[in-house]
Structure formats: structure tokens, C-alpha cells
PDB file of N, CA, C and O in Angstrom:
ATOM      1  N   UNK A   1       5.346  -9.029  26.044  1.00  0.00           N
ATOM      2  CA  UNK A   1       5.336  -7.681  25.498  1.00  0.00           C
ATOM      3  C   UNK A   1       4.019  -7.020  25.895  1.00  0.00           C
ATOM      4  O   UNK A   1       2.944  -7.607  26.007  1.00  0.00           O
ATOM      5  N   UNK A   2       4.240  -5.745  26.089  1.00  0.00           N
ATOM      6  CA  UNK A   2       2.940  -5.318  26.767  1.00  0.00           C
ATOM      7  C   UNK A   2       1.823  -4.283  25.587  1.00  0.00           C
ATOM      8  O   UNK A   2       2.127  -3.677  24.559  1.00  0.00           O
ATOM      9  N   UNK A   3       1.053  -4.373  25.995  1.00  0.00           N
ATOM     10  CA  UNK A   3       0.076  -3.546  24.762  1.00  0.00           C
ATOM     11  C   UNK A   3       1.117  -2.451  24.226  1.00  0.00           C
ATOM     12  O   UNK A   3       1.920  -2.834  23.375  1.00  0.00           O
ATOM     13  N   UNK A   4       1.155  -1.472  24.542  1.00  0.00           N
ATOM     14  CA  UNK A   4       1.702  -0.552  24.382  1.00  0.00           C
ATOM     15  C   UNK A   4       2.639  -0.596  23.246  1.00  0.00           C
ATOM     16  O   UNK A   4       2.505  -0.096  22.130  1.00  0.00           O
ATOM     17  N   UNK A   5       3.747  -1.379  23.799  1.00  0.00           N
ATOM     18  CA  UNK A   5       4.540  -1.727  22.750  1.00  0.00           C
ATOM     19  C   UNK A   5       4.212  -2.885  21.759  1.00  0.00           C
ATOM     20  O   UNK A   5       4.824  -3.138  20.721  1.00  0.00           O
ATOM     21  N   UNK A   6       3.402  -3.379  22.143  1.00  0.00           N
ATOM     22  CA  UNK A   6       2.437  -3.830  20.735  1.00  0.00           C
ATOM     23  C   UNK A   6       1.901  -3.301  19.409  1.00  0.00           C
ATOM     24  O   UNK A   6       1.934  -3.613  18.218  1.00  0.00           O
ATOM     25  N   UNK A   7       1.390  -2.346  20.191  1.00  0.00           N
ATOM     26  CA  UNK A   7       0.989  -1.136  19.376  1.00  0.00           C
ATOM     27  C   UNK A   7       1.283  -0.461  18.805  1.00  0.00           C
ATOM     28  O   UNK A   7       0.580  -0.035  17.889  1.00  0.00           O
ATOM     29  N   UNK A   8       2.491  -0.019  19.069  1.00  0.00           N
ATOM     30  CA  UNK A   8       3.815   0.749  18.062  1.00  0.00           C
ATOM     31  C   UNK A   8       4.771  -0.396  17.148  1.00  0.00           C
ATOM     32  O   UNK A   8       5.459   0.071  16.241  1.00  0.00           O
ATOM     33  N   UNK A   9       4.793  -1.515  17.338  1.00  0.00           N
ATOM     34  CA  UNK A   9       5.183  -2.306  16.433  1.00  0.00           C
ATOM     35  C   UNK A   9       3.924  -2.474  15.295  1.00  0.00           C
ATOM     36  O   UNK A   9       4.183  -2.636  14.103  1.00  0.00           O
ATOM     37  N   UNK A  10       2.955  -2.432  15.654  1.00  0.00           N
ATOM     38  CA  UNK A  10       1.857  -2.730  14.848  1.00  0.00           C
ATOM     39  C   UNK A  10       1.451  -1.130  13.790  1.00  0.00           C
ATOM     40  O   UNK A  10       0.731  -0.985  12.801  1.00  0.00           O
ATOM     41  N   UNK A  11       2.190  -0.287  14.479  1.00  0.00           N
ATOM     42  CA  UNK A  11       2.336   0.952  14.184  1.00  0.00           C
ATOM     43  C   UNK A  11       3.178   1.154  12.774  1.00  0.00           C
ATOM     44  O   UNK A  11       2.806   1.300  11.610  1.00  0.00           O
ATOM     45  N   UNK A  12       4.635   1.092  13.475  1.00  0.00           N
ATOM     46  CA  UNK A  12       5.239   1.286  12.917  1.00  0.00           C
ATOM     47  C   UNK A  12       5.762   0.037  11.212  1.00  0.00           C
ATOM     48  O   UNK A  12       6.305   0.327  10.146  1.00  0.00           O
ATOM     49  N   UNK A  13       5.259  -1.241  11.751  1.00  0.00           N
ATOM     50  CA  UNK A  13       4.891  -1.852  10.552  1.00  0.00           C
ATOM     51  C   UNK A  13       3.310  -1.896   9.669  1.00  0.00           C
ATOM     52  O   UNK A  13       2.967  -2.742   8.843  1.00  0.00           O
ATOM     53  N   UNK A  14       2.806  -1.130   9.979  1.00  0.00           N
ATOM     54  CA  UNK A  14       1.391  -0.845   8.605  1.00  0.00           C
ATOM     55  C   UNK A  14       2.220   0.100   8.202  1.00  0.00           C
ATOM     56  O   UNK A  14       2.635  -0.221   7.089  1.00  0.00           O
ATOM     57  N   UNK A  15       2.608   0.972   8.503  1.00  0.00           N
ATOM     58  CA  UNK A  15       3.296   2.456   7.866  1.00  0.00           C
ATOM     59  C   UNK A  15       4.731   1.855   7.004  1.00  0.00           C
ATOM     60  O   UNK A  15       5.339   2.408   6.087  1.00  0.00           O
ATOM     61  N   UNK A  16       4.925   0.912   7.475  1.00  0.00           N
ATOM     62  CA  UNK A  16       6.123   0.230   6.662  1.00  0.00           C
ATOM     63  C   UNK A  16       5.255  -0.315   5.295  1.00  0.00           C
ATOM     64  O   UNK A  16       5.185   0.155   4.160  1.00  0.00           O
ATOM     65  N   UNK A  17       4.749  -1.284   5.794  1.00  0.00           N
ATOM     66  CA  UNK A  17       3.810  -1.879   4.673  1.00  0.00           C
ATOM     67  C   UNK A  17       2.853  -1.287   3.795  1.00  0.00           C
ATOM     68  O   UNK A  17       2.294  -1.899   2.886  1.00  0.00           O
ATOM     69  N   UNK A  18       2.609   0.354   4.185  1.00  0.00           N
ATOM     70  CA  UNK A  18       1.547   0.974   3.282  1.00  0.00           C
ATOM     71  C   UNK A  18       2.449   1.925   2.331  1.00  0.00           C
ATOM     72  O   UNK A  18       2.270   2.421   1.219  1.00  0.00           O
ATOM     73  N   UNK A  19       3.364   1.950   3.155  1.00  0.00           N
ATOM     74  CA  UNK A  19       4.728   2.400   2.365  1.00  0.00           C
ATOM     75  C   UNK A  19       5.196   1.868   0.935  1.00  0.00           C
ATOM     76  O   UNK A  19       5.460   2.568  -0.043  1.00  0.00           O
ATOM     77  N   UNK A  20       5.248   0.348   1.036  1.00  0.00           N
ATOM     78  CA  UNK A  20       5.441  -0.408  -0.089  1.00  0.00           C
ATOM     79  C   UNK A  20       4.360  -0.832  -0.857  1.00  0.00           C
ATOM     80  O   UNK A  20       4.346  -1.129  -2.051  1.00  0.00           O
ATOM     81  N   UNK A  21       3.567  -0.828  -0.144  1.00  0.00           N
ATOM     82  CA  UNK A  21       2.072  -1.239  -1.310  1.00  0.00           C
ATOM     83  C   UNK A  21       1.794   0.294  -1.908  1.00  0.00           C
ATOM     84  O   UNK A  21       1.241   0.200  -3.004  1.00  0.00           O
ATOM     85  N   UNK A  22       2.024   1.716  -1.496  1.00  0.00           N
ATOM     86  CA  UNK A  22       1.614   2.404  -2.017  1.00  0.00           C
ATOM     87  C   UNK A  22       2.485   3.262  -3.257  1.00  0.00           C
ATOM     88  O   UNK A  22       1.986   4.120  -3.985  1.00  0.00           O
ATOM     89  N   UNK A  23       4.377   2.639  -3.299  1.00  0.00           N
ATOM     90  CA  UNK A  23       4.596   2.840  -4.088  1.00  0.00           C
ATOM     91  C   UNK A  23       4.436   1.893  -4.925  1.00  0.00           C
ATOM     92  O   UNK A  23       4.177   2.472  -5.980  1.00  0.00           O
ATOM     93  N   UNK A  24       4.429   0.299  -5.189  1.00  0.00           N
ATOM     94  CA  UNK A  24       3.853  -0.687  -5.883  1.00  0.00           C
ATOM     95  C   UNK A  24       2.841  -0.130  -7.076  1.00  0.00           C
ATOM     96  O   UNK A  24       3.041  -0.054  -8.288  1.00  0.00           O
ATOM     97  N   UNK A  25       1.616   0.250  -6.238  1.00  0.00           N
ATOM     98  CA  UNK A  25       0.514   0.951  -6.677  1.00  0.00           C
ATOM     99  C   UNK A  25       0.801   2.105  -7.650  1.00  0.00           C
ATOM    100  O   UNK A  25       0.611   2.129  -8.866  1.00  0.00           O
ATOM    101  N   UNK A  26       1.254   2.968  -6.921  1.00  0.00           N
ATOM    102  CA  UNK A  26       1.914   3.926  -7.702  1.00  0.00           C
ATOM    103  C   UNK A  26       2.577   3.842  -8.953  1.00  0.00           C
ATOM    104  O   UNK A  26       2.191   4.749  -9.691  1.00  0.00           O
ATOM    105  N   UNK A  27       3.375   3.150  -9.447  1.00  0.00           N
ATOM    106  CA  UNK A  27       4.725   3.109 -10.126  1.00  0.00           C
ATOM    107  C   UNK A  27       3.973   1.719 -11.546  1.00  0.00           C
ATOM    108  O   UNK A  27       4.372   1.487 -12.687  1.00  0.00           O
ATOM    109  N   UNK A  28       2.977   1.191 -10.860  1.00  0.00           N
ATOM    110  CA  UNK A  28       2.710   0.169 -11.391  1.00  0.00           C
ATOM    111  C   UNK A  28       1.035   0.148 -12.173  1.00  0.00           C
ATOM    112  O   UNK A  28       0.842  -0.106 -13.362  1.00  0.00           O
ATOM    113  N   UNK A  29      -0.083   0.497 -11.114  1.00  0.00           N
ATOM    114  CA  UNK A  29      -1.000   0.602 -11.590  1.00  0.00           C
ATOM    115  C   UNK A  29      -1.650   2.040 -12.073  1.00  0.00           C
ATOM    116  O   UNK A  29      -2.690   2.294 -12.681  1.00  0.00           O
ATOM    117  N   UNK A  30      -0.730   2.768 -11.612  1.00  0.00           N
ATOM    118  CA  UNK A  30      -1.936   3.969 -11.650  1.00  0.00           C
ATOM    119  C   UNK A  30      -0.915   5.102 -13.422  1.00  0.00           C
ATOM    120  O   UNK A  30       0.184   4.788 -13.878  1.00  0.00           O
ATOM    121  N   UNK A  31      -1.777   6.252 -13.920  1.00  0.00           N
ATOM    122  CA  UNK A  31      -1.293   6.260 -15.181  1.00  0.00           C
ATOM    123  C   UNK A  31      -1.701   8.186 -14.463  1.00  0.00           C
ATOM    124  O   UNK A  31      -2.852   8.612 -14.568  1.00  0.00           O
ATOM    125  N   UNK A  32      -0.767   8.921 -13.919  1.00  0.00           N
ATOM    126  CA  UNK A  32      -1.175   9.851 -13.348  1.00  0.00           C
ATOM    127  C   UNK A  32      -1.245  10.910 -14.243  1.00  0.00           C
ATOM    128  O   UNK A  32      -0.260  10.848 -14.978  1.00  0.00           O
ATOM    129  N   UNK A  33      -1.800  11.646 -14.460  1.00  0.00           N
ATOM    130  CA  UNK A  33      -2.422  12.850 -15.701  1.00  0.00           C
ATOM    131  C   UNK A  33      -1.460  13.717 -15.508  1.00  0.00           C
ATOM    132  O   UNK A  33      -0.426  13.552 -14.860  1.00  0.00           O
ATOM    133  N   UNK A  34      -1.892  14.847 -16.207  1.00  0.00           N
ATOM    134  CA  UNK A  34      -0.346  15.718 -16.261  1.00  0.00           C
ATOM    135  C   UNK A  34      -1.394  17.000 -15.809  1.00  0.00           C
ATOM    136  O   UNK A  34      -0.946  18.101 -15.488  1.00  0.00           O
ATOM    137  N   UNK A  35      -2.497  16.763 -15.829  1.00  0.00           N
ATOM    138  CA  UNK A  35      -3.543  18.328 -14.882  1.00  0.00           C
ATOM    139  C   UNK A  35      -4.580  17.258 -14.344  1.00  0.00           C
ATOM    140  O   UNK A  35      -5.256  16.638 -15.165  1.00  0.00           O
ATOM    141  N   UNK A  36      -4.763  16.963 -12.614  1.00  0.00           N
ATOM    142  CA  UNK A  36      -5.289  16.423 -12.390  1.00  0.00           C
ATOM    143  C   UNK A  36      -6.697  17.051 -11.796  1.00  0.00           C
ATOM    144  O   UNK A  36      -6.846  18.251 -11.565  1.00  0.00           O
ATOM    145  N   UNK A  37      -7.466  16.275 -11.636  1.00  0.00           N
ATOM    146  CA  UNK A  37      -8.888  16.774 -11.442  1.00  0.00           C
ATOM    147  C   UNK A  37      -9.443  15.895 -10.499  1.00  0.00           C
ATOM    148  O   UNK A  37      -8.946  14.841 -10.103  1.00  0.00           O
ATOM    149  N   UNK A  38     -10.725  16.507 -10.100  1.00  0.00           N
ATOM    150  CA  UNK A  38     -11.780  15.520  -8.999  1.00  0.00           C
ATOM    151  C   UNK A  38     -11.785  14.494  -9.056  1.00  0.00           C
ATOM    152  O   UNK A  38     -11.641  13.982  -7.946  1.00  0.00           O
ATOM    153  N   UNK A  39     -11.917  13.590 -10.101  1.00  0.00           N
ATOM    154  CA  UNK A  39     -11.885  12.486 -10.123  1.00  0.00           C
ATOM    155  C   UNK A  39     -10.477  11.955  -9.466  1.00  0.00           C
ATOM    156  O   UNK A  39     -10.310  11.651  -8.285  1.00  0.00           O
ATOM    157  N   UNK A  40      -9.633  11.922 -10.383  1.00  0.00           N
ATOM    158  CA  UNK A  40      -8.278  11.758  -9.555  1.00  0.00           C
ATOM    159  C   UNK A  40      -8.102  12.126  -8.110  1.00  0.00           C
ATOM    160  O   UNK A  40      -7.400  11.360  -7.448  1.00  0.00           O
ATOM    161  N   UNK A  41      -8.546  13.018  -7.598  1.00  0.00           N
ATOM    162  CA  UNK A  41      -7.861  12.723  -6.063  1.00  0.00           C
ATOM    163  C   UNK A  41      -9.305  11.960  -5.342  1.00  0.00           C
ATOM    164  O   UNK A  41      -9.316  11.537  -4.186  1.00  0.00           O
ATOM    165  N   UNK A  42     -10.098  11.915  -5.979  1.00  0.00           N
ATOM    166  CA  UNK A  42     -11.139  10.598  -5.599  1.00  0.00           C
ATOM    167  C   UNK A  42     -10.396   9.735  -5.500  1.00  0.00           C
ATOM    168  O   UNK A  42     -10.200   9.560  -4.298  1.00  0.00           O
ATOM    169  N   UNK A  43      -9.653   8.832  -6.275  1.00  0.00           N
ATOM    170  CA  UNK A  43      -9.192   7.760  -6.497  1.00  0.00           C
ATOM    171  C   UNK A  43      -8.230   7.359  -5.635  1.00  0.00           C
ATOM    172  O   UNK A  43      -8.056   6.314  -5.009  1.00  0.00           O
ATOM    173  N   UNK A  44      -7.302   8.956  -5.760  1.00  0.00           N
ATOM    174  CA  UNK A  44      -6.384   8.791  -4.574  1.00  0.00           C
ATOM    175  C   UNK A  44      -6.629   8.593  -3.244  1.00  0.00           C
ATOM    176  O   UNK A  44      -5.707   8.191  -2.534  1.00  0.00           O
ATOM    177  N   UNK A  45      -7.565   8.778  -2.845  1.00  0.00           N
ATOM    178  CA  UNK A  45      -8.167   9.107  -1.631  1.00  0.00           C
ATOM    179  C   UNK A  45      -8.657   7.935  -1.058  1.00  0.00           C
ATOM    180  O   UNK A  45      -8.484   7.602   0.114  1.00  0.00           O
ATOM    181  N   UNK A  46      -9.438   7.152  -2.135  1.00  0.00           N
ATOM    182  CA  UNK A  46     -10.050   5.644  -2.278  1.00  0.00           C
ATOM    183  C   UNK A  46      -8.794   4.988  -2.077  1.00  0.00           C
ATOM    184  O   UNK A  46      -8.669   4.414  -0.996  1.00  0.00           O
ATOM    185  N   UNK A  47      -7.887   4.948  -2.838  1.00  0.00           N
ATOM    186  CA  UNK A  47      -6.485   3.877  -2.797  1.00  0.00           C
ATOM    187  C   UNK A  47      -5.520   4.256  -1.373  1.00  0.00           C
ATOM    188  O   UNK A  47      -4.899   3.389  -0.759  1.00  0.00           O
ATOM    189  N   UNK A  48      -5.531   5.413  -1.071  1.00  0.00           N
ATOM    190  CA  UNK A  48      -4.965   5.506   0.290  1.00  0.00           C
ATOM    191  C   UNK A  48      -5.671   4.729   1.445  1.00  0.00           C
ATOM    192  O   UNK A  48      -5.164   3.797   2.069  1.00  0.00           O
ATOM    193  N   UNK A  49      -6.453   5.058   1.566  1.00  0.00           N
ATOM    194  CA  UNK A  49      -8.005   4.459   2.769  1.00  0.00           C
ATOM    195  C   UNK A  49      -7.702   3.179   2.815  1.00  0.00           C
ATOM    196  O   UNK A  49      -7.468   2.714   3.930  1.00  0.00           O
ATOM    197  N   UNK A  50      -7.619   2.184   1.495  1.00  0.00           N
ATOM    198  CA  UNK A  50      -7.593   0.592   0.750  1.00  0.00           C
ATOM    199  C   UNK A  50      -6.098   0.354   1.386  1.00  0.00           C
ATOM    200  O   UNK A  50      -6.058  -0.643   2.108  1.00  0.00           O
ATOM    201  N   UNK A  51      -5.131   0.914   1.288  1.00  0.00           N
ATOM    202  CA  UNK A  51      -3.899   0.797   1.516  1.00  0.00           C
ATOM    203  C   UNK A  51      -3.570   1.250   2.848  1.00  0.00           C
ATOM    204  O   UNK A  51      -2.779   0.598   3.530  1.00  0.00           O
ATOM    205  N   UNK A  52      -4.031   2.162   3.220  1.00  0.00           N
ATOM    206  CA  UNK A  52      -3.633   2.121   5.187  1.00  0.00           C
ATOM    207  C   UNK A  52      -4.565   1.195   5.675  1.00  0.00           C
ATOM    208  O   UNK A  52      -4.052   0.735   6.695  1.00  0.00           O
ATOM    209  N   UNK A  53      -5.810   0.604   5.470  1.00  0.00           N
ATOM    210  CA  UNK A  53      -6.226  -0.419   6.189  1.00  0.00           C
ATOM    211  C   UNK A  53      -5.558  -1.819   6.014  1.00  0.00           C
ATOM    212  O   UNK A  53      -5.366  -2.533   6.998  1.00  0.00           O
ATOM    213  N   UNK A  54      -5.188  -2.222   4.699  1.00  0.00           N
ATOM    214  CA  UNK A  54      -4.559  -3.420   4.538  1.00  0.00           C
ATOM    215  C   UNK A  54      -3.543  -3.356   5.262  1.00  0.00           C
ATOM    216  O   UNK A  54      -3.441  -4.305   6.038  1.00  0.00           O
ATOM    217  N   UNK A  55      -2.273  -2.149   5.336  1.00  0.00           N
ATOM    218  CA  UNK A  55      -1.153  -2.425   5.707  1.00  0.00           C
ATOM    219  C   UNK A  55      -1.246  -2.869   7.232  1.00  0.00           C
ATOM    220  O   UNK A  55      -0.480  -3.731   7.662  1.00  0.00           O
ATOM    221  N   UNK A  56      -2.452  -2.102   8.255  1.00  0.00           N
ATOM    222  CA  UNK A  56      -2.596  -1.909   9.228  1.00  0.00           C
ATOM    223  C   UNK A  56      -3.351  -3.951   9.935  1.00  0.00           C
ATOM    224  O   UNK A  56      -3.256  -4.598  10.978  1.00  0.00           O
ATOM    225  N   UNK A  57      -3.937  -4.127   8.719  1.00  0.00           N
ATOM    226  CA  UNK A  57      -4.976  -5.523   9.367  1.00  0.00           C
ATOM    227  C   UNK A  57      -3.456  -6.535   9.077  1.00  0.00           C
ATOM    228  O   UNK A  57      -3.160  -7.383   9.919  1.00  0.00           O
ATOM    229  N   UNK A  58      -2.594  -6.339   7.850  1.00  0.00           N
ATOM    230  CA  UNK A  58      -1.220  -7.055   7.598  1.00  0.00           C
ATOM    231  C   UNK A  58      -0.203  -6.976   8.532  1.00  0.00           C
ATOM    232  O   UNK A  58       0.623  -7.888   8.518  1.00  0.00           O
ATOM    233  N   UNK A  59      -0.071  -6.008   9.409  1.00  0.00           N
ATOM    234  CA  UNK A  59       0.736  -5.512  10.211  1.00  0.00           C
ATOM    235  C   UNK A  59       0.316  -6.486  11.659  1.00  0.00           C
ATOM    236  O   UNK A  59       1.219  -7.105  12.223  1.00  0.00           O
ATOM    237  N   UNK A  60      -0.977  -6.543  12.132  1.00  0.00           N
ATOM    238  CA  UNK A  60      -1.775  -6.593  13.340  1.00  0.00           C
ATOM    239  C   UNK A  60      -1.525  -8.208  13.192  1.00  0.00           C
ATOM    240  O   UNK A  60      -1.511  -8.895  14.214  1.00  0.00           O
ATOM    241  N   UNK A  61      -1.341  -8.759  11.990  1.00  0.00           N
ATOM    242  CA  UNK A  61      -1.834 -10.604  11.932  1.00  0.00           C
ATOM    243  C   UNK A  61      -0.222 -10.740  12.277  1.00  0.00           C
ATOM    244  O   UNK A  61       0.153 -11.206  13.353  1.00  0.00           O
ATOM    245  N   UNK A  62       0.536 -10.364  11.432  1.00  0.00           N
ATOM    246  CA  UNK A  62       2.029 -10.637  11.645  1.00  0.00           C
ATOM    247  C   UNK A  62       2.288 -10.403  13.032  1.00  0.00           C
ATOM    248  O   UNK A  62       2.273 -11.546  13.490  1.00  0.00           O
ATOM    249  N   UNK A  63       2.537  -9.557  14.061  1.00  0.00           N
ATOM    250  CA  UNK A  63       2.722  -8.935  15.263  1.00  0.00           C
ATOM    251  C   UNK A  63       2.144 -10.369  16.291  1.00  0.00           C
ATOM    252  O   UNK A  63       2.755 -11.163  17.007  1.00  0.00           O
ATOM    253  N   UNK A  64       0.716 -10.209  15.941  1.00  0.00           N
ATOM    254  CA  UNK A  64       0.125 -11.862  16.992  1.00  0.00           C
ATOM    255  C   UNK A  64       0.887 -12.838  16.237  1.00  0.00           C
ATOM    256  O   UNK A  64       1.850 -13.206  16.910  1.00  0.00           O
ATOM    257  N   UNK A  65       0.843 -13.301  15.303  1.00  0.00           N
ATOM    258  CA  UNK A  65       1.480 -14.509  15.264  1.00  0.00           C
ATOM    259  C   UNK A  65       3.392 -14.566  15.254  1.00  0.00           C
ATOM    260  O   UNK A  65       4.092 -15.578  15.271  1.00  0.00           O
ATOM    261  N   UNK A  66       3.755 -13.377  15.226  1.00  0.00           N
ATOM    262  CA  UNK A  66       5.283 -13.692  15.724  1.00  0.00           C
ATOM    263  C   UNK A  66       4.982 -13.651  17.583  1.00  0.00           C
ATOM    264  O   UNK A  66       5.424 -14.570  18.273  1.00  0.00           O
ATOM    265  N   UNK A  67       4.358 -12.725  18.084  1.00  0.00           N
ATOM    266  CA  UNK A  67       3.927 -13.023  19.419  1.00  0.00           C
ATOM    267  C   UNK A  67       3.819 -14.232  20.148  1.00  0.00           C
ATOM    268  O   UNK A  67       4.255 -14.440  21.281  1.00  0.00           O
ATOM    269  N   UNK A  68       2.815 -15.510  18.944  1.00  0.00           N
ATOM    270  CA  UNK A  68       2.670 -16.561  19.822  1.00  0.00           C
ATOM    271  C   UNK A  68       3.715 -17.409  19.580  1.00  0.00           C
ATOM    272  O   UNK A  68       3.650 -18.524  20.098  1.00  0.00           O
ATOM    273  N   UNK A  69       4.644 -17.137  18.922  1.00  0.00           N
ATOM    274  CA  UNK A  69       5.292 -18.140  19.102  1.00  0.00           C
ATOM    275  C   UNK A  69       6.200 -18.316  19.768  1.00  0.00           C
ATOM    276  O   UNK A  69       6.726 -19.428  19.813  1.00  0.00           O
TER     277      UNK A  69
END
């Protein structure tokens, strides 16, 4: 498989995976206000960042190791 299409698998699964960790997150940890403020989209902002990098480093390990095998 060549980079390229490496890359869009690795693509298109973080966006899968930030997908599900971010409704997880959502639905589960977070207690969303009914008038939100600075703080809150701080948080949001913090938990997005936390959640597209995980999905993306989760995405990248899976991809090489179905690769080598």
C-alpha cells in the first residue's frame, strides 16, 4: 500500500474514532449548561484537541500494525 493511501485510511479512521470518543464524552462525561460561557467552550476546545489527537495516534498504530501483517 502506498503512502498516500495510507494516509487516507489513517484519515478516515481518526475521524471515525474521534467520532466515537467524542460522543462517549459527550453523552457521558460532560453536564452541558443551558447558557454557556468562556469557560465552557475552553473546555470544549481542550476536549476536541485531546480527542482528534488520540483518535489520530489510535488510528496511525492500528493502520501499521494491520499493515505488517
Amino acid at each position: 500500500m502506498n503512502d498516500a493511501m495510507q494516509q487516507r485510511l489513517i484519515t478516515i479512521l481518526a475521524v471515525t474514532i474521534a467520532y466515537l470518543i467524542s460522543q462517549y464524552v459527550t453523552e457521558r462525561l460532560i453536564d452541558l449548561p443551558e447558557e454557556r460561557g468562556v469557560k465552557d467552550d475552553a473546555i470544549e476546545a481542550l476536549l476536541k484537541g485531546a480527542t482528534t489527537a488520540t483518535s489520530t495516534i489510535l488510528a496511525s498504530i492500528l493502520v501499521r500494525r494491520l499493515l505488517r501483517s
